[in-house]
VOBA-1610 file (N, C-alpha, C; in pm, whole numbers, padded with zeros to 5 digits, always signed):
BEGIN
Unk-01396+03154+00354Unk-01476+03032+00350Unk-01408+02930+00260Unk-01374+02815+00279Unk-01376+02727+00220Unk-01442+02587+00264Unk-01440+02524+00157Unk-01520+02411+00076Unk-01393+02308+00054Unk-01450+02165+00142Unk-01359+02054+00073Unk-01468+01933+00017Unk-01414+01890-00081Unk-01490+01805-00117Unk-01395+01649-00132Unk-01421+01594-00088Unk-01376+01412-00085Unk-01380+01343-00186Unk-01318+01237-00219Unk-01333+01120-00324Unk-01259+01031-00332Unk-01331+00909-00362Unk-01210+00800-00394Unk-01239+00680-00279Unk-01290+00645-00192Unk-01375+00586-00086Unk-01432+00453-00160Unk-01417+00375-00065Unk-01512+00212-00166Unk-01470+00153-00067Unk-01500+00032-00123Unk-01480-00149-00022Unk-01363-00202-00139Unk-01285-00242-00076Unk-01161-00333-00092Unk-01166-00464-00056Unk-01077-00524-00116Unk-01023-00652+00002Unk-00911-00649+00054Unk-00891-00701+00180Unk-00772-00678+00245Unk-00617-00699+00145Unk-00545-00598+00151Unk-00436-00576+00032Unk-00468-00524-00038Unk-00578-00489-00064Unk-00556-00343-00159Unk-00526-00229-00192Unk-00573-00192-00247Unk-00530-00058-00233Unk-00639+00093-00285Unk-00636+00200-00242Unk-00730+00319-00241Unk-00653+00455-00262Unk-00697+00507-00358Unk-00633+00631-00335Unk-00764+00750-00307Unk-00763+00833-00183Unk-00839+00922-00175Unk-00796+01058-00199Unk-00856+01140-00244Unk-00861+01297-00273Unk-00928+01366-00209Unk-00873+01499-00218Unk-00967+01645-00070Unk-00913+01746-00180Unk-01030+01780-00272Unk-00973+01951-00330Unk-01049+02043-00250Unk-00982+02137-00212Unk-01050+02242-00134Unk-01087+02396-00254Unk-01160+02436-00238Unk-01183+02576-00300Unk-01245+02676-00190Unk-01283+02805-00286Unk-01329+02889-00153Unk-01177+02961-00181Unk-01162+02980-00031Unk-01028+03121-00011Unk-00947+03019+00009Unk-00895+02969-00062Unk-00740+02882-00056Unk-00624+02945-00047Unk-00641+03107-00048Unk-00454+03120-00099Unk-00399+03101+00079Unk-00441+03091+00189Unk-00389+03084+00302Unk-00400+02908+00365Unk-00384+02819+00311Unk-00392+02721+00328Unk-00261+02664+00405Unk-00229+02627+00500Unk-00108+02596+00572Unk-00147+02425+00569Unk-00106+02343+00657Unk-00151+02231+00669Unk-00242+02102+00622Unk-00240+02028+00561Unk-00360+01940+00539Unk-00342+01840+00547Unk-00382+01778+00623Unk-00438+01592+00652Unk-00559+01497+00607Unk-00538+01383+00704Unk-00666+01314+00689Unk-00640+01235+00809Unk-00774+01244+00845Unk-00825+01144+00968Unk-00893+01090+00948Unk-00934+00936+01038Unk-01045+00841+01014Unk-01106+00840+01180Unk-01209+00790+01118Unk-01319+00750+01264Unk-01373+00625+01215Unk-01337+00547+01337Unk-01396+00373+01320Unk-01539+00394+01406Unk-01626+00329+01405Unk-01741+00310+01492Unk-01690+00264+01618Unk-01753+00374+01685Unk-01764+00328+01816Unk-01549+00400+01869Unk-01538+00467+01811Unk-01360+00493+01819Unk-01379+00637+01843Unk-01260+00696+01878Unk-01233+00844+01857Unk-01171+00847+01701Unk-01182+00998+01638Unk-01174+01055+01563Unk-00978+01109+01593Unk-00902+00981+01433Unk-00786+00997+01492Unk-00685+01066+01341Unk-00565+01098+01390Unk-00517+01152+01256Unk-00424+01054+01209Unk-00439+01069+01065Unk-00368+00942+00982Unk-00237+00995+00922Unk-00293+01102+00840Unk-00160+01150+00795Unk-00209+01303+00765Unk-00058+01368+00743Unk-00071+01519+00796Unk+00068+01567+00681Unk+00069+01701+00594Unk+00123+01757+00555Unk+00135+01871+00542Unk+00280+01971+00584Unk+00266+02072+00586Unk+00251+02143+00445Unk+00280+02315+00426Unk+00285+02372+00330Unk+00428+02368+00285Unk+00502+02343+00329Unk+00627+02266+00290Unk+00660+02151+00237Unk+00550+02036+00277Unk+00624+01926+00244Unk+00620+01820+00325Unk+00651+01859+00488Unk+00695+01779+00542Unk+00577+01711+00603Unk+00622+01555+00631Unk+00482+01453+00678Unk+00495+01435+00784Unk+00385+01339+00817Unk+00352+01263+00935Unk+00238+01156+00935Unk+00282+01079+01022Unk+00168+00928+01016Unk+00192+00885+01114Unk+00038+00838+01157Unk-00020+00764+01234Unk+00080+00600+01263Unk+00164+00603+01308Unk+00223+00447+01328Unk+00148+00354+01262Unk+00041+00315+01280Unk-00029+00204+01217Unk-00066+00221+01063Unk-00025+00338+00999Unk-00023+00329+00843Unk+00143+00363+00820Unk+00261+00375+00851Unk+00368+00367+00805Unk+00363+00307+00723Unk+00430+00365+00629Unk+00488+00221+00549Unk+00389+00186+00418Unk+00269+00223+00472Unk+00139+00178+00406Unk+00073+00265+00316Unk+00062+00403+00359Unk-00020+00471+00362Unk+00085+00629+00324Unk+00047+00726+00193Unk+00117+00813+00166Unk+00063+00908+00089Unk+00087+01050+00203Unk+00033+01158+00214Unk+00095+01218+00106Unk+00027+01317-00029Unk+00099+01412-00068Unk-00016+01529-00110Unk+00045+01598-00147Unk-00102+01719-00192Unk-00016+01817-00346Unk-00088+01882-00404Unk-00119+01966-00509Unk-00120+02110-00487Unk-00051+02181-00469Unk-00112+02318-00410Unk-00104+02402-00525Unk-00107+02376-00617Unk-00156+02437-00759Unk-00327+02418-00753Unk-00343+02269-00742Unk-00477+02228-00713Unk-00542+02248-00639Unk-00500+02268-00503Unk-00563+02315-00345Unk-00615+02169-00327Unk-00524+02022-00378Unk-00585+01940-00322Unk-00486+01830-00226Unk-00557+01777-00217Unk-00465+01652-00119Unk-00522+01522-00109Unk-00394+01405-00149Unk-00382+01296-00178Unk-00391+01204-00051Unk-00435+01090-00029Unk-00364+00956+00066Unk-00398+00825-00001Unk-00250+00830-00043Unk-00247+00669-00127Unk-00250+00579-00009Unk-00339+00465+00021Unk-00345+00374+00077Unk-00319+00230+00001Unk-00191+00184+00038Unk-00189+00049+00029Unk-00186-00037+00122Unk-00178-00178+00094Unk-00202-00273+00138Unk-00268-00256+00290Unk-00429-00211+00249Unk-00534-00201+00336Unk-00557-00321+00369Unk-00595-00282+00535Unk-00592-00446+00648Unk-00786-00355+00704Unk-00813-00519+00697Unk-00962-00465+00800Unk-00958-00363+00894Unk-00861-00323+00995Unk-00857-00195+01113Unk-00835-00085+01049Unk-00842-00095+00911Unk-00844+00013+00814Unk-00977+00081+00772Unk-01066+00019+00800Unk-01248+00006+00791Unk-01274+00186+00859Unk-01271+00248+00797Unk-01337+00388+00864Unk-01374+00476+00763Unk-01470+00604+00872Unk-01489+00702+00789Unk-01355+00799+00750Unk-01309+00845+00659Unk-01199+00904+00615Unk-01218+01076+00602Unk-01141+01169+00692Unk-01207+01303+00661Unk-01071+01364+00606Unk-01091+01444+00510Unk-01004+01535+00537Unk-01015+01704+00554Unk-00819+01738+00589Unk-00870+01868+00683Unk-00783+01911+00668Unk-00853+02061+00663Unk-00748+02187+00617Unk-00688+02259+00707Unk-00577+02354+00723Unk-00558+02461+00815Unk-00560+02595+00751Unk-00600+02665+00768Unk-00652+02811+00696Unk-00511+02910+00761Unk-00418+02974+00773Unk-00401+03090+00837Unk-00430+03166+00850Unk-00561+03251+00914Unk-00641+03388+00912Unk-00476+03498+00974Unk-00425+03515+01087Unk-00330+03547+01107Unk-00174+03538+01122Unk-00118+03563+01186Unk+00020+03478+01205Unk+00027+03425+01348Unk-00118+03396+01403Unk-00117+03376+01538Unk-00288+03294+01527Unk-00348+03340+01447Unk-00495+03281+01454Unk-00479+03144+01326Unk-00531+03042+01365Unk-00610+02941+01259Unk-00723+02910+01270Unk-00755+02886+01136Unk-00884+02773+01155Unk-00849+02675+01041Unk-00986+02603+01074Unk-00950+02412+01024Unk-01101+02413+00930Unk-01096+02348+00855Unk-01206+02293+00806Unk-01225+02166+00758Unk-01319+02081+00732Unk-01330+01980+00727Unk-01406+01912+00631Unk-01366+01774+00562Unk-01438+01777+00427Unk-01534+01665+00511Unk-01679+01592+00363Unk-01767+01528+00415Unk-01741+01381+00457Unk-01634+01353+00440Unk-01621+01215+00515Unk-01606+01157+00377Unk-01545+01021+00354Unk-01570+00929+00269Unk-01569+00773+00346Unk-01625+00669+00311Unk-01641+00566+00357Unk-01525+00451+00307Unk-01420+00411+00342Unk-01322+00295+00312Unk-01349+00133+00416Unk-01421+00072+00317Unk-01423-00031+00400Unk-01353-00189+00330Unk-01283-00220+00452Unk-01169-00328+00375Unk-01239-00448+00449Unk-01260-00572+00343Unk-01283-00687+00392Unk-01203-00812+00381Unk-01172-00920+00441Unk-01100-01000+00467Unk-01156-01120+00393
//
């Protein structure tokens, strides 16, 4: 079982900047993967940025550049520095774990959302 908990979520103005957090507890020592996704109203539920247990990233094209994934695994947590936030930046923010139960089975879990809303 694990537990993520969120933070760091607010209203900006466009160019700012946010840094959000995801510490996970619970059974962490099998933790592979962790990201964050956002959901705009009325949108699908999309992924922003993604890091393995290695290291290595990934992003959503529309935060390149902008937006930077890192995590803690002393901490069991995970970072997304957001800068220079633009209004299409306005979403709920989740983040999400990958568990390895096997060397063939996963599961995911998911923290409670945080709210980032950027205004112009």
């Amino acid at each position: 079982q694990v537990q993520l908990v969120e933070s760091g979520g607010g209203l900006v103005q466009a160019g700012g900047s946010l840094r959000l957090s995801c510490a996970a507890s619970g059974s962490t020592a099998n933790i592979n993967a962790m990201g964050w996704y956002r959901q705009a109203p009325g949108k699908q539920r999309e992924l922003v940025a993604a890091i393995s247990n290695g290291g290595l990233t990934n992003y959503a094209d529309s935060v390149k550049g902008r937006f930077t994934i890192s995590r803690d695994n002393a901490e069991n947590t995970v970072y997304l520095q957001m800068n220079g936030l633009e209004p299409v930046d306005t979403a709920v923010y989740y983040c999400n774990v990958e568990i390895r139960i096997t060397a063939g089975v996963r599961s995911s879990y998911w923290g409670q959302g945080t709210q980032v809303t950027v205004s112009s």
